[in-house]
VEXROBA-334726 format. One record per atom (N, C-alpha, C): residue number from 0; residue in three letters; atom name; x, y, z. Coordinates in steps of 0.02 Angstrom, whole numbers, plus 50000, padded with zeros to 5 digits. Layout:
// VEXROBA-334726
+-----+-----+------+-------+-------+-------+
:   n : res : atom :  east : north :    up :
+-----+-----+------+-------+-------+-------+
: NUM : ala :   CA :     X :     Y :     Z :
...
+-----+-----+------+-------+-------+-------+
***
This chain:
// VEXROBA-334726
+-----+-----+------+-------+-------+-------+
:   n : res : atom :  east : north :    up :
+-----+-----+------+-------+-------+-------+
:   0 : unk :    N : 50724 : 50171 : 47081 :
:   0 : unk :   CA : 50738 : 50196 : 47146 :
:   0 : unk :    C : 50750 : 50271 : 47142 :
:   1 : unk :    N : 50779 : 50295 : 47184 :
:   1 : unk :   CA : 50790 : 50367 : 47189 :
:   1 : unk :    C : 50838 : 50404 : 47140 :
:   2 : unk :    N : 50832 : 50442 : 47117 :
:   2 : unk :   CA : 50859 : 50500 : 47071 :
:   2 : unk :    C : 50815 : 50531 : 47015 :
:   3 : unk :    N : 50819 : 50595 : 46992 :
:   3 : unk :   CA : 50779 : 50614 : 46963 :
:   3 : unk :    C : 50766 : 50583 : 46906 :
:   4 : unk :    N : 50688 : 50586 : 46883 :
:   4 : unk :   CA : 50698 : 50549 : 46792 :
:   4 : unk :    C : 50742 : 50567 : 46739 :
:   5 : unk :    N : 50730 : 50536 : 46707 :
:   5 : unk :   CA : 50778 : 50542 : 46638 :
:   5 : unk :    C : 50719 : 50585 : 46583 :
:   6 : unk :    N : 50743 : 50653 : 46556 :
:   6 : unk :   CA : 50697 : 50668 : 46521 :
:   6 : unk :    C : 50722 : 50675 : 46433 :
:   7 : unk :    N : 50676 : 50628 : 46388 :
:   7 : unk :   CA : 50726 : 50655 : 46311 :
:   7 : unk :    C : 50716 : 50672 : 46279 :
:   8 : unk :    N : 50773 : 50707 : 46260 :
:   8 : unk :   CA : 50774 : 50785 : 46205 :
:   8 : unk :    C : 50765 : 50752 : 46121 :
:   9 : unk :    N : 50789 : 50769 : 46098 :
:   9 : unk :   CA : 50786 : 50742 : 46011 :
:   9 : unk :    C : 50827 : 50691 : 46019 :
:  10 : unk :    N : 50895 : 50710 : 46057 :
:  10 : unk :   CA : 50948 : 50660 : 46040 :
:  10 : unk :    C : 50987 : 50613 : 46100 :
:  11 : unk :    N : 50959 : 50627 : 46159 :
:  11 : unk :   CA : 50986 : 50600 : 46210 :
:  11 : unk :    C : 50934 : 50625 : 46269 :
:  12 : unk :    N : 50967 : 50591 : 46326 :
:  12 : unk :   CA : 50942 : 50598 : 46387 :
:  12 : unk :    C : 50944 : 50633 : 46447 :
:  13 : unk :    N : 50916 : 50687 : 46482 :
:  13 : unk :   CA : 50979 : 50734 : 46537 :
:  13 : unk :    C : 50925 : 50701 : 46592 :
:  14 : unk :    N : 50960 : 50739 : 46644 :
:  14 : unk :   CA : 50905 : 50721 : 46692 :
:  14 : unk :    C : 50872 : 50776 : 46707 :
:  15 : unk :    N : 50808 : 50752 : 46745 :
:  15 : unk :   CA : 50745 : 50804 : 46736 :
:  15 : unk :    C : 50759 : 50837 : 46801 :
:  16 : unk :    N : 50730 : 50886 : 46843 :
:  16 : unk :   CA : 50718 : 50917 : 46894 :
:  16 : unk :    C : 50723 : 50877 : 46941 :
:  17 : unk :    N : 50757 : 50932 : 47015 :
:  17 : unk :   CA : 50742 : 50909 : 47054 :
:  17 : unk :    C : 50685 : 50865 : 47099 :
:  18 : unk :    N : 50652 : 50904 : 47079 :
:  18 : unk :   CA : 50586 : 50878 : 47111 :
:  18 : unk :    C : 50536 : 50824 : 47083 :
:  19 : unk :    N : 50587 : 50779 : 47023 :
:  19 : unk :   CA : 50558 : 50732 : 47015 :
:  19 : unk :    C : 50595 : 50676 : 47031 :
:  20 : unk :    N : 50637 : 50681 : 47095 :
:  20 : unk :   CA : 50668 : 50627 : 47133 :
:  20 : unk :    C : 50621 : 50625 : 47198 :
:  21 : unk :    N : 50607 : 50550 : 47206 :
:  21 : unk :   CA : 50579 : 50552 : 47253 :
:  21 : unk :    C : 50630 : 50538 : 47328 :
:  22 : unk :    N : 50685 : 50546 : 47314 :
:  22 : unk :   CA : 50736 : 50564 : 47377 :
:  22 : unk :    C : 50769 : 50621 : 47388 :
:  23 : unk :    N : 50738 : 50679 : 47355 :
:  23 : unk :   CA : 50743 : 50750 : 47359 :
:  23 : unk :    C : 50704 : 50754 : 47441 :
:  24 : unk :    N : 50747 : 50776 : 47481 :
:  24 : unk :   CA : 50740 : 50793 : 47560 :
:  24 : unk :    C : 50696 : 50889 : 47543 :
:  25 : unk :    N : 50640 : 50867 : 47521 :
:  25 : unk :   CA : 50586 : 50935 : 47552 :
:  25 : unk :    C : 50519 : 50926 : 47609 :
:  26 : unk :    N : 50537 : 50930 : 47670 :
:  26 : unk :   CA : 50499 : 50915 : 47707 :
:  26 : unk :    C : 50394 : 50935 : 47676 :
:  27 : unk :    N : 50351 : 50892 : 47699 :
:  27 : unk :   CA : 50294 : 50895 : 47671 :
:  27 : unk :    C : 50250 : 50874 : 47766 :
:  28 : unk :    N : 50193 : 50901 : 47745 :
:  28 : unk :   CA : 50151 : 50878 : 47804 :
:  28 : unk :    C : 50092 : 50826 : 47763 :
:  29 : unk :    N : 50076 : 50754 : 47769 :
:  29 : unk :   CA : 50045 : 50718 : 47746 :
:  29 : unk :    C : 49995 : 50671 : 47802 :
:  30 : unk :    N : 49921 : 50684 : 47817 :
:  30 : unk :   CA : 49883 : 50651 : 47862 :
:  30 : unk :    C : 49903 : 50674 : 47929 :
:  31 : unk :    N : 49921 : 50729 : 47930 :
:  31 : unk :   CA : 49949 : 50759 : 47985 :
:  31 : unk :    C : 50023 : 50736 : 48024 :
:  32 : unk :    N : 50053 : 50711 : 47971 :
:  32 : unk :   CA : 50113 : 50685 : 47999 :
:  32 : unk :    C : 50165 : 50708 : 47965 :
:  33 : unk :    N : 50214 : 50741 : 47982 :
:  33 : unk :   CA : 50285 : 50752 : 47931 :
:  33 : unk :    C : 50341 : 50716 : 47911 :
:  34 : unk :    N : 50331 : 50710 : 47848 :
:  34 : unk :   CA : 50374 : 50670 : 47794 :
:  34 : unk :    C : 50444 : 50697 : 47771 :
:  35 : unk :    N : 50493 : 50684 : 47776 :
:  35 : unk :   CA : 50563 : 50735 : 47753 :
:  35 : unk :    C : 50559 : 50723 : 47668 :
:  36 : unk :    N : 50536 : 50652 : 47637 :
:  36 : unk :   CA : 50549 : 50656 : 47581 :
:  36 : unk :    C : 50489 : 50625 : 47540 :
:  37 : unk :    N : 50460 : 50613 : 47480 :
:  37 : unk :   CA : 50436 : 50565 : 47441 :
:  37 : unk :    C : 50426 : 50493 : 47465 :
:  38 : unk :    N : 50479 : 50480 : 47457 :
:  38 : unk :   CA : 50521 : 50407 : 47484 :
:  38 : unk :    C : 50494 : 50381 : 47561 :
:  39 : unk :    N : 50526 : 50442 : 47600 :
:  39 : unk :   CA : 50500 : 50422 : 47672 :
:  39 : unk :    C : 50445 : 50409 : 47673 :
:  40 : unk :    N : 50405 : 50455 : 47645 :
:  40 : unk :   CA : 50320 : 50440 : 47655 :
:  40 : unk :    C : 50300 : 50359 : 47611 :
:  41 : unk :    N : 50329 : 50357 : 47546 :
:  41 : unk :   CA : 50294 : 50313 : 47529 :
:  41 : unk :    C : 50316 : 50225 : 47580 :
:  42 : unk :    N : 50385 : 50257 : 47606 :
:  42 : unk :   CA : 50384 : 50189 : 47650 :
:  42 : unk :    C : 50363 : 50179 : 47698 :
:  43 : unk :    N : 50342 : 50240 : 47755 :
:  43 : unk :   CA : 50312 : 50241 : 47820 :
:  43 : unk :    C : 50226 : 50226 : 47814 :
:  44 : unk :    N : 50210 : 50228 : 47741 :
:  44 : unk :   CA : 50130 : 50241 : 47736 :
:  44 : unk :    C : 50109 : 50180 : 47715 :
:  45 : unk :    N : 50149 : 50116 : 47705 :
:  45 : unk :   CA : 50142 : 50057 : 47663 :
:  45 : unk :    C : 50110 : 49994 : 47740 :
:  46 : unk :    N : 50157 : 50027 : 47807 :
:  46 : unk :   CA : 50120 : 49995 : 47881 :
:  46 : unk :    C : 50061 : 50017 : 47912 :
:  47 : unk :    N : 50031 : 49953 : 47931 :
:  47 : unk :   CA : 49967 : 49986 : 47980 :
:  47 : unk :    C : 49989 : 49986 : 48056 :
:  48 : unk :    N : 50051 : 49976 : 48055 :
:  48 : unk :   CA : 50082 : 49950 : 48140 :
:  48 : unk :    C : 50108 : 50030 : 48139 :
:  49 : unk :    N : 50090 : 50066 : 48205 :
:  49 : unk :   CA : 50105 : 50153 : 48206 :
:  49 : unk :    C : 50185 : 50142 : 48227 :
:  50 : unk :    N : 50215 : 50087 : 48250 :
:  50 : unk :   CA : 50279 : 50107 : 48281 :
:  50 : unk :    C : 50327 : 50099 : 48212 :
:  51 : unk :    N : 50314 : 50072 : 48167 :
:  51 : unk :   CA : 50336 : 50052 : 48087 :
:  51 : unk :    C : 50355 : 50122 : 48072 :
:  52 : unk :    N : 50284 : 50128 : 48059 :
:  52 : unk :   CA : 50285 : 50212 : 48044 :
:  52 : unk :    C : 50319 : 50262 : 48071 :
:  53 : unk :    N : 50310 : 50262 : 48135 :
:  53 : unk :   CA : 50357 : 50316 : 48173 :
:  53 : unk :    C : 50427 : 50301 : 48149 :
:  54 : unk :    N : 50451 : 50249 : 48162 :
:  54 : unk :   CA : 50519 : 50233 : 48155 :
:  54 : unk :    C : 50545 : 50238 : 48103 :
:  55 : unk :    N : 50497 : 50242 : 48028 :
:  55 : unk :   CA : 50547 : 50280 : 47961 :
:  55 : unk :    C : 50534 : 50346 : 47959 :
:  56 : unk :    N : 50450 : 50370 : 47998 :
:  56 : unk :   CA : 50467 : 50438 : 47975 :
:  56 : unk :    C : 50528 : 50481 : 48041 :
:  57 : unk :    N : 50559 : 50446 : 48087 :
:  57 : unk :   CA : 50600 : 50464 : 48124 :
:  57 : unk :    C : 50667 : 50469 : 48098 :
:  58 : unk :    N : 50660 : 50462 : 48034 :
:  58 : unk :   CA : 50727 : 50453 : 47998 :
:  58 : unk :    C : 50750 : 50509 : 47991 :
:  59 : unk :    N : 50797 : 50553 : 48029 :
:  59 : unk :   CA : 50811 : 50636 : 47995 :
:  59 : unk :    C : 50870 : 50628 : 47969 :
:  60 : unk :    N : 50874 : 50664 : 47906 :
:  60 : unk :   CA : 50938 : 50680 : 47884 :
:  60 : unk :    C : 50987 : 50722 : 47917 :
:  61 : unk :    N : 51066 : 50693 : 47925 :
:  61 : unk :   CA : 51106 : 50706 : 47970 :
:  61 : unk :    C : 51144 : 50767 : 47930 :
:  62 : unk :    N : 51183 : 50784 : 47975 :
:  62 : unk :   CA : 51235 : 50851 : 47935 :
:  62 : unk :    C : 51264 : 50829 : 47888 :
:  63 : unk :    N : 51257 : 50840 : 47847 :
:  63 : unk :   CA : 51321 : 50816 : 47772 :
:  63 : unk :    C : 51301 : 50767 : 47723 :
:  64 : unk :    N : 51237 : 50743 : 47758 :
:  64 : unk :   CA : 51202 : 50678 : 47711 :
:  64 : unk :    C : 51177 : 50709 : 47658 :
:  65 : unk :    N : 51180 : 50661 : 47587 :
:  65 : unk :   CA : 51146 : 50675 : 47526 :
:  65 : unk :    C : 51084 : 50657 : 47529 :
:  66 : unk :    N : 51039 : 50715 : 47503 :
:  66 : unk :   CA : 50978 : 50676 : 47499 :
:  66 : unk :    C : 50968 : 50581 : 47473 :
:  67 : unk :    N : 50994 : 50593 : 47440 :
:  67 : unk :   CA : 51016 : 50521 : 47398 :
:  67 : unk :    C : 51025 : 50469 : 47483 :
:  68 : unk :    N : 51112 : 50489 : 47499 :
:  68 : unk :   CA : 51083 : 50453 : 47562 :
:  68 : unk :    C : 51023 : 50430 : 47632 :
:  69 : unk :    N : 51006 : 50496 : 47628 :
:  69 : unk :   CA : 50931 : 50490 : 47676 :
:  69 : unk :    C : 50870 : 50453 : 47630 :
:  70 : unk :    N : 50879 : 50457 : 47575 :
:  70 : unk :   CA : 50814 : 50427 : 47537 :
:  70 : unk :    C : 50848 : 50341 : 47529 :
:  71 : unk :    N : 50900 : 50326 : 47536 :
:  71 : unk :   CA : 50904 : 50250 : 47541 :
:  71 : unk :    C : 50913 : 50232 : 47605 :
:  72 : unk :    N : 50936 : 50252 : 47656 :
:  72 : unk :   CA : 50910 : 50247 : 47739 :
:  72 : unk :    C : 50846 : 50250 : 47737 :
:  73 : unk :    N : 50790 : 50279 : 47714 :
:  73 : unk :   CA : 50725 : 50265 : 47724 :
:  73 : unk :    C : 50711 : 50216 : 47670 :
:  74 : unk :    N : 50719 : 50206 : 47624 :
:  74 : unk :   CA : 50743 : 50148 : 47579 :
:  74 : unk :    C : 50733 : 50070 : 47617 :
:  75 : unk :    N : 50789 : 50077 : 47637 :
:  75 : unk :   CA : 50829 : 50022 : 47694 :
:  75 : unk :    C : 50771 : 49993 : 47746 :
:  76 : unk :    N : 50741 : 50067 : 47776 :
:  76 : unk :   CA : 50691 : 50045 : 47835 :
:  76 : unk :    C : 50647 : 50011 : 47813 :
:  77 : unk :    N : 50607 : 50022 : 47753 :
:  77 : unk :   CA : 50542 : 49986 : 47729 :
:  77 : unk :    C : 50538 : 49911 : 47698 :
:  78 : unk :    N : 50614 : 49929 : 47686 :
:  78 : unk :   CA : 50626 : 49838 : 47682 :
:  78 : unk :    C : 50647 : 49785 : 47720 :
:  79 : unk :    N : 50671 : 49837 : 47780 :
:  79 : unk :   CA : 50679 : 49774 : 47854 :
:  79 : unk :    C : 50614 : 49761 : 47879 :
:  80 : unk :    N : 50572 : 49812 : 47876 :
:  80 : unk :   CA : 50497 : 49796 : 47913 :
:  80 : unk :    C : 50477 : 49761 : 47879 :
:  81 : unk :    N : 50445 : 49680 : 47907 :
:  81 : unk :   CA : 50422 : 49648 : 47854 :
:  81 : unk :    C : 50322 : 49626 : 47896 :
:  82 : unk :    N : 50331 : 49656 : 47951 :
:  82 : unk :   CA : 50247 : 49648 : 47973 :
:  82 : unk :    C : 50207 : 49721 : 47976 :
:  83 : unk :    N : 50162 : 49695 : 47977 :
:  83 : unk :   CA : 50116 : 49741 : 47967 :
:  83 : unk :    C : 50102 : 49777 : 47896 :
:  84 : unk :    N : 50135 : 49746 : 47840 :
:  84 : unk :   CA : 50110 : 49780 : 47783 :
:  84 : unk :    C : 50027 : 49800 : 47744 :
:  85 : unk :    N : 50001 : 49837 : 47754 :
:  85 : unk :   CA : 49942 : 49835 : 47732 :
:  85 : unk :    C : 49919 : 49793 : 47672 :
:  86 : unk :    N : 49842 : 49769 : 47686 :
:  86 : unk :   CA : 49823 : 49718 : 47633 :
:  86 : unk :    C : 49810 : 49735 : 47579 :
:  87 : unk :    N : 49807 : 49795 : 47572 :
:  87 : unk :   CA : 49795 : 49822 : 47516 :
:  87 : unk :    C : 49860 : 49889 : 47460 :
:  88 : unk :    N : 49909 : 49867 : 47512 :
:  88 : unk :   CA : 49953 : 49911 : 47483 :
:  88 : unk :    C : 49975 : 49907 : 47408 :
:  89 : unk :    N : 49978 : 49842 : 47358 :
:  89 : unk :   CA : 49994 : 49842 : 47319 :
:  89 : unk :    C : 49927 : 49860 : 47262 :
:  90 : unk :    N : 49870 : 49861 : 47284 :
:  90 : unk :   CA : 49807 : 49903 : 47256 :
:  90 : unk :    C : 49831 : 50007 : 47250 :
:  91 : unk :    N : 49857 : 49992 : 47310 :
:  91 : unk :   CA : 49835 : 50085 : 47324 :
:  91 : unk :    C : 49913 : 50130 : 47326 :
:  92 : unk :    N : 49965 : 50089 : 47329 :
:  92 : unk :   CA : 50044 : 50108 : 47324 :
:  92 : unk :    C : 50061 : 50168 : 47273 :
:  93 : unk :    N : 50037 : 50166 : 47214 :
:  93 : unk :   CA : 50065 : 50222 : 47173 :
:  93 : unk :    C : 49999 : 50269 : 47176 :
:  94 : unk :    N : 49943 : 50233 : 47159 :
:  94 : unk :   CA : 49874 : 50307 : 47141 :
:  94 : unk :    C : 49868 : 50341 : 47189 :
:  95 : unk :    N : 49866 : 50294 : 47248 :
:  95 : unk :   CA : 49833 : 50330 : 47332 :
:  95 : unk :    C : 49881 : 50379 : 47347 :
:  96 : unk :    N : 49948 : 50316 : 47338 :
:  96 : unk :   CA : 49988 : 50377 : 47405 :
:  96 : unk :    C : 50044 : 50419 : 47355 :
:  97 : unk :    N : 50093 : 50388 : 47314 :
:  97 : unk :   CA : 50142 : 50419 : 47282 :
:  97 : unk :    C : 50107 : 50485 : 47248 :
:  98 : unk :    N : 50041 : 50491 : 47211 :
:  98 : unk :   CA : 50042 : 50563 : 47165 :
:  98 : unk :    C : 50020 : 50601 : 47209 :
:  99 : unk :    N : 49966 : 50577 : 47290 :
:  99 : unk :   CA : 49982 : 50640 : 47347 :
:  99 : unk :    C : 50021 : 50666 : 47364 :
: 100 : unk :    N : 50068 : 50622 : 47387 :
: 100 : unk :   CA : 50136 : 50647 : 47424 :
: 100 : unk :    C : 50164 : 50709 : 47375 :
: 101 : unk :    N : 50170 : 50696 : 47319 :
: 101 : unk :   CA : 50209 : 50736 : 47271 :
: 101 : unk :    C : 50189 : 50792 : 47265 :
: 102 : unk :    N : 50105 : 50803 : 47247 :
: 102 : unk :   CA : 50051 : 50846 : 47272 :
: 102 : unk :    C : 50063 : 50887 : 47315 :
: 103 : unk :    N : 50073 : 50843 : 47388 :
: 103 : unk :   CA : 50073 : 50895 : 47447 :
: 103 : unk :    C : 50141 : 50920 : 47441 :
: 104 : unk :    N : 50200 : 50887 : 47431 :
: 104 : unk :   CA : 50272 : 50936 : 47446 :
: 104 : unk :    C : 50276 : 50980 : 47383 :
: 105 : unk :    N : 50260 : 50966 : 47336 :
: 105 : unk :   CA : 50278 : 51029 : 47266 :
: 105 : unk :    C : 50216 : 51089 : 47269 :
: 106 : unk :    N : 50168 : 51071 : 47311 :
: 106 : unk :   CA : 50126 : 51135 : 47316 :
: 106 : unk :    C : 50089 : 51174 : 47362 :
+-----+-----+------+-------+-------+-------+
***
C-alpha cells in the first residue's frame, strides 16, 4: 500500500524518495482528467462507470491531511465501488496504468 519503498544499502533498509509513494499528493493531468495522487488515479481508472470515477477523483485533500491520509481515502473509495470494474483490469492494472501515471506526475 502506500509509503515510499524500502531501498537497501549494504546493511539495512531506509526509505527511498518521495516520489516513490504512490500516496505522495502531486497533482498530475492523466487522459485529460486530474489526478491529486498515484493512488487516486490508479483507483478512479480501474471503473468504466464515469460517476465511479468522478467520485474518487473528487477526493481533495483537506487542510492538515497527510498525504498518507488522502491516499487511503482514495484507498477506501476503490474498494467500496464494487460495479463497474473493467474486464480487463487485472490484464492492464500495473503496465497500462501505474508506470503512466508515475510518468506523467514525475515529468
Amino acid at each position: 500500500m502506500g509509503g515510499a519503498c524500502r531501498v537497501k544499502t549494504a546493511t539495512l533498509f531506509t526509505a527511498g524518495p518521495p516520489c516513490t509513494d504512490n500516496f505522495q499528493v502531486l497533482p498530475f493531468t492523466y487522459l485529460d482528467k486530474l489526478f491529486q495522487s498515484v493512488e487516486q488515479g490508479y483507483q478512479a481508472l480501474k471503473f468504466t462507470d464515469e460517476a465511479a470515477v468522478e467520485a474518487i477523483r473528487g477526493i481533495g485533500k483537506t487542510a492538515g491531511e497527510t498525504d498518507s491520509a488522502h491516499g487511503m481515502r482514495s484507498w477506501q473509495a476503490g474498494q467500496r465501488q464494487r460495479s463497474g470494474v473493467r474486464a480487463d483490469w487485472n490484464a492492464v492494472k500495473v503496465c497500462d496504468n501505474i508506470h503512466t501515471h508515475i510518468k506523467h506526475t514525475h515529468t
